[in-house]
Residue, then its C-alpha position, 0 to 999 in steps of 0.5 A: x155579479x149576477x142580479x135579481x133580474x138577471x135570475x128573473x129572465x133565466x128563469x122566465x118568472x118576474x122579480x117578484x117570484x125570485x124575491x118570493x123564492x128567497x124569502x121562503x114564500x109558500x104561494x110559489x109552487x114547488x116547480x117555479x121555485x126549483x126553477x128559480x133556484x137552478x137559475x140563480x146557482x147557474x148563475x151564482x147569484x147571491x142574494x142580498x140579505x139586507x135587502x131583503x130585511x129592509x123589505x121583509x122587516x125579516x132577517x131570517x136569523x136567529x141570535x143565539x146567547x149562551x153562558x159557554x159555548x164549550x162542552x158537551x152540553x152546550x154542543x147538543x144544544x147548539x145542534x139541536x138549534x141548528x137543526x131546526x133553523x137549517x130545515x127553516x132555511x135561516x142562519x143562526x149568530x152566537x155569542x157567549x156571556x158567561x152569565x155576566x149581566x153586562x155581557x148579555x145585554x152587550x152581546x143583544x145590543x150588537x145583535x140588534x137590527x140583525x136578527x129576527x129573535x133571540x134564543x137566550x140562557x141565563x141560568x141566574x137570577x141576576x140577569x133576569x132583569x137584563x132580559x126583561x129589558x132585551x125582550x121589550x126590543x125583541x122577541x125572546x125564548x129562553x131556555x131553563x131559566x131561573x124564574x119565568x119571565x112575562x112576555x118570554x116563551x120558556x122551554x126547560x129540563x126537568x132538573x126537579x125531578x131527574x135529581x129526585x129520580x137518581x136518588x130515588x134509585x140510590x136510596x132503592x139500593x139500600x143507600x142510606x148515607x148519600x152525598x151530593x156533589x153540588x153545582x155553583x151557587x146561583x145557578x138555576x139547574x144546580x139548585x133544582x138538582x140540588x133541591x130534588x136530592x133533598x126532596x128524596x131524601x125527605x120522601x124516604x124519611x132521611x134528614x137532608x140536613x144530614x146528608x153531606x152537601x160537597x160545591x162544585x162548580x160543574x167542572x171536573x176539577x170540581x169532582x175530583x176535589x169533591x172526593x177528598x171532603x167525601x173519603x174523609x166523612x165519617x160514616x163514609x158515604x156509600x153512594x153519590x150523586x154529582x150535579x152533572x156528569x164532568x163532576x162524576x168523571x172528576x170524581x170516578x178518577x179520585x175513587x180510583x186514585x185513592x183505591x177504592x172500587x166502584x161500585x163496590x165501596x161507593x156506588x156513583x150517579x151523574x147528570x146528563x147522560x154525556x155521550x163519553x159516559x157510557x165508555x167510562x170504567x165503569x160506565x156511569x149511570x146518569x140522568x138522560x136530559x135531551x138537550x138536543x130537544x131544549x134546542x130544537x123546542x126552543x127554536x119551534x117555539x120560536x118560530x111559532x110566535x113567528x108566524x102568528x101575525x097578529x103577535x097576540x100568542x100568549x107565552x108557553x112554558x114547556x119542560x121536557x122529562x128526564x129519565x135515568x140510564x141505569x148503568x154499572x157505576x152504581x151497582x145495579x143491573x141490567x146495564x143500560x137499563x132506563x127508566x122514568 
């Protein structure tokens, strides 16, 4: 197998500069590195990476902790992650927790020593203690977190007000019995969806008390079932909002099944703005969330303490806007149309 000197004499550059080229080091010029780098393919050297760690006290990877690692959502996330890391030139390892406590500290220790920080999401506050314990170890970003948590950069979607926004436009149709399809208890983004409904209601002078609150759990089968408790309410609700755009697709197919039209008998809205959402019959209004940027910021914030030497950054918490794409399902027009 090719070595790091074997590099270093095709090249004509000492050790140092392959190393320095490997390690992503700005004081090799552009025509050295490129050198270096035709050198070493020729030669299909591969450079050791523990190595390096132990020189560096860099890994050049992230670890990257997620409830799930299914669905739509999580993708857009994981690509926008990706996204910035493979521009960095770093790898990425990925482990699941399903928000259990035990699984998030268990899936950081075996990360440990193997990365240079970790990208978490927790979205209940059961685990927050567990990542206060993480981030004494390893620098830590989390993404919409339940609570802010000292000594972590945060960045988060702005459930609040994209929850406030969608029903805000309900109610502007002439909506006054509105329902909501909830996500599961605990979880931080269904409470701050489910809190920014209520807000809206309150801002149009309705009693959110009132309003016919169904649980879900997020999934589709959730929405489906949700629609049974909402067909039985007396008055009906003429519109709902469900918590996430899975729920919304379980919903839109009961509606159908029990012969009602939408939007016509009930007007419907979801969260997330999942790209299957606009090919639905009828294309469903939703909140726009850009989880592809949740995952790009996240990482950005990473790499910003990074590369701050003297580690004396002070923790950012960011929250990136929603919008709403108005679409067919709820009545309104033009198609397509978003707004803020």
């Amino acid at each position: 197998m090719a070595t790091i000197r074997d590099v270093a004499r095709a090249a004509n550059v000492s050790i140092a500069t392959v190393s320095r080229v490997f390690n992503n080091n700005p004081l090799v010029t552009g025509e050295t590195a490129q050198r270096v780098l035709e050198s070493a393919a020729s030669l299909d050297y591969w450079p050791n990476g523990a190595a390096r760690s132990l020189t560096t006290s860099l890994s050049h990877t992230f670890g990257v902790l997620l409830p799930d690692l299914f669905g739509e959502f999580y993708s857009e996330i994981i690509r926008g992650i990706d996204s910035v890391v493979h521009e960095r030139h770093y790898q990425l390892l990925f482990s699941s927790s399903h928000a259990s406590g035990d699984e998030v500290l268990g899936a950081a220790r075996a990360m440990l020593g193997r990365i240079d920080g970790l990208l978490m999401m927790v979205p209940d506050a059961a685990s927050i203690e567990t990542v206060e314990r993480i981030r004494k170890r390893i620098t830590v970003v989390l993404l919409n977190p339940s609570v802010a948590v000292p000594g972590c950069s945060s960045v988060s979607v702005d459930n609040y007000g994209g929850a406030r926004l969608v029903t805000d436009h309900l109610l502007g149709l002439g909506h006054r019995e509105v329902a909501m399809v909830a996500g599961p208890a605990g979880n931080r983004d269904a409470e701050e969806r489910a809190r920014g409904f209520r807000r809206a209601l309150v801002d149009a002078g309705l009693d959110p008390g009132t309003a016919q609150v169904v649980p879900g759990d997020f999934r589709e089968a959730s929405g489906y079932a949700a629609a049974r408790r909402i067909l039985a309410r007396r008055p009906r609700p003429t519109a709902v909002f469900a918590a996430n755009d899975n729920m919304a697709i379980g919903l839109l197919s009961a509606l159908r099944e029990a012969g009602l039209q939408v939007p016509g008998d009930v007007a419907v809205a979801g969260f997330d703005n999942q790209t299957t959402t606009r090919y639905l019959n009828p294309p469903l209004t939703t909140v726009d969330v850009d989880t592809f940027a949740l995952g790009r910021e996240a990482v950005t914030l990473m790499l910003e303490y990074l590369d701050d030497e003297d580690n004396g950054r002070p923790s950012v918490n960011r929250v990136l806007p929603a919008s709403l794409t108005i679409r067919e399902s709820c009545g309104a027009s033009p198609a397509g149309r978003s707004m803020r």
